[in-house]
C-alpha positions in Angstrom: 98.6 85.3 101.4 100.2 88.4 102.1 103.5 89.4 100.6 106.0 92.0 99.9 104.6 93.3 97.0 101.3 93.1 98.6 101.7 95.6 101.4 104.5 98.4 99.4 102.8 101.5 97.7 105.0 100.7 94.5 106.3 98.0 92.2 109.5 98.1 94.2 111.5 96.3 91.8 110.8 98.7 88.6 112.2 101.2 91.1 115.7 99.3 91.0 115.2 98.7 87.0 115.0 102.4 86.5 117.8 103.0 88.8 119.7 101.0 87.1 118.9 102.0 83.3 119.9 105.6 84.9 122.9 104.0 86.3 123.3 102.3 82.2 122.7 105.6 80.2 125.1 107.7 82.3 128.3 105.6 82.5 129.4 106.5 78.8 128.8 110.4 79.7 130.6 109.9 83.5 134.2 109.3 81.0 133.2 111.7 77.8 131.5 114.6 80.3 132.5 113.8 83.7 136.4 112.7 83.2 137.2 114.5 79.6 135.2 117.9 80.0 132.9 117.3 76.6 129.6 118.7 76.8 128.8 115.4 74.8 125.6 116.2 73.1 125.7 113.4 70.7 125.8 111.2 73.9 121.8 110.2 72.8 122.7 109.2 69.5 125.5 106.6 70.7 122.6 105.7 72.6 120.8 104.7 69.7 123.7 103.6 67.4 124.6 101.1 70.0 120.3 99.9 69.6 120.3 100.0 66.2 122.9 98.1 66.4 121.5 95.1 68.2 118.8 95.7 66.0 120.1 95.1 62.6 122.8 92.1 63.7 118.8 90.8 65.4 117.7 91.2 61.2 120.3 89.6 59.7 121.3 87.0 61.7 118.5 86.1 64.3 120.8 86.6 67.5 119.9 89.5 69.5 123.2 88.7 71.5 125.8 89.2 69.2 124.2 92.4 67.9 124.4 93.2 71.8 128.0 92.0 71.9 128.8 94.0 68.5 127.0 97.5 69.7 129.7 98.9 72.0 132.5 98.1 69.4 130.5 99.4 66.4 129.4 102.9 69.1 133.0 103.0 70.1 135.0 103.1 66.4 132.7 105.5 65.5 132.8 107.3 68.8 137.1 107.1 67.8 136.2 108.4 64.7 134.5 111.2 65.8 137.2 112.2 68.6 139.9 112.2 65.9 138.2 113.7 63.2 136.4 116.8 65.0 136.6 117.3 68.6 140.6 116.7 68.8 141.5 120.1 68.1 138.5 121.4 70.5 139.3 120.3 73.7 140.5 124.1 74.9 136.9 125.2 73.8 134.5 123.9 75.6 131.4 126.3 73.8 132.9 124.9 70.3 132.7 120.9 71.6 129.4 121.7 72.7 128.2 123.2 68.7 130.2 120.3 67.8 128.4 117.6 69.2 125.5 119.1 68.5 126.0 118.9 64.8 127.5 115.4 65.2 124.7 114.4 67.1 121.8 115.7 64.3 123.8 113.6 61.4 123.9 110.5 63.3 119.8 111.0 63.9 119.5 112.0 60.4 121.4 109.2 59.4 119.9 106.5 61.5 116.4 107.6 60.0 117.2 107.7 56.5 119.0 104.2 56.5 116.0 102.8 58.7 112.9 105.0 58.4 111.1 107.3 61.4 108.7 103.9 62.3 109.1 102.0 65.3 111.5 99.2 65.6 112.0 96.6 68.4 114.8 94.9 69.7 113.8 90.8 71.1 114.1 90.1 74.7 117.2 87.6 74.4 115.8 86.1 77.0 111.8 86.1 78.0 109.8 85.0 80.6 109.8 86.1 84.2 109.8 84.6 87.9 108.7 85.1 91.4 110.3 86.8 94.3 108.9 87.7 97.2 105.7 88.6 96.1 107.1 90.4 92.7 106.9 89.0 89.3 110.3 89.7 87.9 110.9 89.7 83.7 114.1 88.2 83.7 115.8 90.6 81.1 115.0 93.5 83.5 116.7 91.5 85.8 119.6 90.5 83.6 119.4 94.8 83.4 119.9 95.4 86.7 123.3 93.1 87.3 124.5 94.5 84.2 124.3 98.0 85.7 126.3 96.9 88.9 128.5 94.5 87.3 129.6 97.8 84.8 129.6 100.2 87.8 132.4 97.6 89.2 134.0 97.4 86.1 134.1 101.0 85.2 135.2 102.0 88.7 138.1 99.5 89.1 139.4 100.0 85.3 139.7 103.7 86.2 141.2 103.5 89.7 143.0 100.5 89.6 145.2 100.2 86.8 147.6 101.6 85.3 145.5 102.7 82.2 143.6 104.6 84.5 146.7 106.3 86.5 147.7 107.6 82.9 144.0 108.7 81.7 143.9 110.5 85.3 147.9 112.5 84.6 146.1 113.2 80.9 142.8 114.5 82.3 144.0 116.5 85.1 147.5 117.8 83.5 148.3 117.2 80.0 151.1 119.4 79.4 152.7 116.9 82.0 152.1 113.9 81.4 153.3 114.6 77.4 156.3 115.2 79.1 156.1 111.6 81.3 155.7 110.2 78.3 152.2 109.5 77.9 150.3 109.4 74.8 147.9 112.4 75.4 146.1 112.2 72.4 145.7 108.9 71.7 144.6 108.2 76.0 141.8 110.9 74.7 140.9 108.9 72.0 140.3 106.0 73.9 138.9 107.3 76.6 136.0 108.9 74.6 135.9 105.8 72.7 135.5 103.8 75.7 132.3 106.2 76.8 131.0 105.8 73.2 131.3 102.2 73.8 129.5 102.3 77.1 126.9 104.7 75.3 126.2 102.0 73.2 126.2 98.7 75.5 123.7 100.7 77.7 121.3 101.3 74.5 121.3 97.8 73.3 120.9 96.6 77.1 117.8 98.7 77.2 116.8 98.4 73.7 114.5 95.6 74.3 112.3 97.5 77.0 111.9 100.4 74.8 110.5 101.0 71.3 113.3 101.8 69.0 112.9 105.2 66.9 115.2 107.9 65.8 114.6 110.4 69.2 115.4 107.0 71.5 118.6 108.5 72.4 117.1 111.7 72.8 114.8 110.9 75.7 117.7 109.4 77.9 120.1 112.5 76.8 118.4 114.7 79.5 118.3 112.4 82.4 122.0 110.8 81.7 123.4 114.6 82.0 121.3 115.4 85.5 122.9 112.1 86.6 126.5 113.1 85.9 126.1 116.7 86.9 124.4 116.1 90.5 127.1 112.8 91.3 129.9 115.6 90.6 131.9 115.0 87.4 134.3 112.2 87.6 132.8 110.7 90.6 131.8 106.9 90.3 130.3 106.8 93.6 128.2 110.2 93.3 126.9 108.8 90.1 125.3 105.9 91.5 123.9 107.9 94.7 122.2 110.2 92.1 121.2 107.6 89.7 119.3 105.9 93.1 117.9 109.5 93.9 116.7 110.2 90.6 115.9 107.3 89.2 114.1 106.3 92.1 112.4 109.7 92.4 110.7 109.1 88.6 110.0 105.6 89.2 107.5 106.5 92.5 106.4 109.7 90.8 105.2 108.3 87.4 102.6 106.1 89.9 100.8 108.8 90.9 101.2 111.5 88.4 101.7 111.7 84.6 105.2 110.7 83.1 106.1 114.3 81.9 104.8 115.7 85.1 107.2 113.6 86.9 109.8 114.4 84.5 109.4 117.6 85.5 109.8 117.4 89.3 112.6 115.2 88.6 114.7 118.0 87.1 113.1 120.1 89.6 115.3 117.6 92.2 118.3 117.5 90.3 118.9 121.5 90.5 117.8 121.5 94.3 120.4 118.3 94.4 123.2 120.5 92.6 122.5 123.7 94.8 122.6 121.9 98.0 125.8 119.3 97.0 128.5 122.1 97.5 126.7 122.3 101.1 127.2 119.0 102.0 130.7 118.8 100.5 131.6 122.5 102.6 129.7 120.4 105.9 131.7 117.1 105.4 135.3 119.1 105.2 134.3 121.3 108.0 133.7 117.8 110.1 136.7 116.0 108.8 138.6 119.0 109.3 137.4 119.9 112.9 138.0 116.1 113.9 141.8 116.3 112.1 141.7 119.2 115.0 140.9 117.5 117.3 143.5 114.4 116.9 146.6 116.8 116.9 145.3 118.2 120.1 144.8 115.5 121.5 148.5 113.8 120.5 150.1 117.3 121.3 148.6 117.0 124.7 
């Protein structure tokens, strides 16, 4: 019997699982980088404080669940933390945030491998098993992955755009010195806002926790790719971070079939700075159009 899978050059739905964990890894970094301006280079290591997380809760207690429910709330307070403690006085300094989240980000390592050793760990699938569709045999926590990523991506975008938390984290992000003076919180929106992408940081590493092995560079290896996600969708931009997500996530997905994971890595940066160097292009082009058509409508109501 022929099917779908069959007759496609590629396990198509691996393609959408690694979308998606790109989609997963880059959320936290589209509010800390894209909307607050942090070069957050501990960003990795709320990554992996969010599956070490899951991981212990799994130890003590035998529900991989509720350490999944408990990682973004632990990631977050410490994310809070962090935000209050160091990078508060920073924000004017971009170069400083950057050596400051660098440092923060080699404690947490340090600290994650002293408390729990540099061997591997794993993380249950909550869930198990797998089923058929068209052709493909789906597991069904890279399944329950792939919802998660668009159900956040919802979430995210509509929390941001929608209310009225996100009108004031918008005032605070794009002019602070006004919107102290409209009577908004300035540094405590900042708090929660890089709070909130610490907690995403460390949903998205409990979420994939269970499809990776656990060790103290896990959040390294997603550090890389999270950042060429959030620079090539344009800082701030939901939408552009799920059209490069799809491009670059899909890109590594085909490429590691044919040619060797670092090798694909490679071409996959390779992408992401052709992607940046041609964006402003098709920004300039779409303007021009809009523009040109804008023209054309008064002409055509002045004639």
């Amino acid at each position: 019997m022929i099917t779908l899978a069959s007759v496609l050059p590629v396990d198509s739905f691996n393609v959408v699982v690694l979308i998606a964990v790109f989609v997963l890894i880059s959320l936290g970094l589209h509010v800390t980088f894209g909307l607050l301006n942090i070069v957050n280079l501990a960003h990795g290591e709320f990554l992996l404080i969010g599956a070490y997380a899951a991981f212990q809760v799994q130890e003590l207690t035998g529900s991989v669940i509720l350490g999944m429910v408990l990682a973004p709330i632990v990631a977050g307070t410490i994310g809070i933390i962090v935000e209050g403690g160091i990078l508060r006085v920073l924000y004017d300094r971009p170069f400083d945030t950057l050596l400051a989240t660098f440092g923060v980000s080699v404690i947490m390592r340090q600290a994650i491998q002293l408390g729990f050793k540099a061997g591997p760990r794993t993380v249950d699938d909550p869930i198990g098993g797998s089923f058929e569709l068209i052709g493909f045999n789906i597991p069904w926590w890279r399944f329950v992955i792939v919802v998660a990523a668009a159900v956040l991506l919802v979430v995210v975008f509509r929390f941001l755009e929608r209310t009225r938390f996100g009108l004031y984290a918008r005032a605070t992000i794009r002019n602070p010195g006004l919107a102290d003076t409209m009577g908004i919180n300035v540094m405590w929106m900042r708090a929660v806002l890089f709070g909130l992408g610490c907690g995403l940081a460390g949903l998205a590493g409990a979420l994939v926790a269970p499809i990776n092995t656990l060790t103290p560079s896990f959040g390294v290896l997603f550090l890389l790719n999270s950042f060429l996600v959030v620079i090539l969708g344009g800082q701030g931009s939901i939408r552009g971070l799920l059209a490069a997500a799809a491009v670059l996530g899909g890109s590594l997905a085909i490429l590691q079939f044919s040619i060797s994971t670092v090798s694909a890595q490679i071409l996959v940066l390779v992408i992401a700075i052709v992607g940046v160097r041609v964006r402003p292009l098709i920004v300039d082009w779409r303007a021009g159009r809009a523009a040109t058509r804008q023209h054309k409508l008064l002409r055509h109501e002045a004639g």
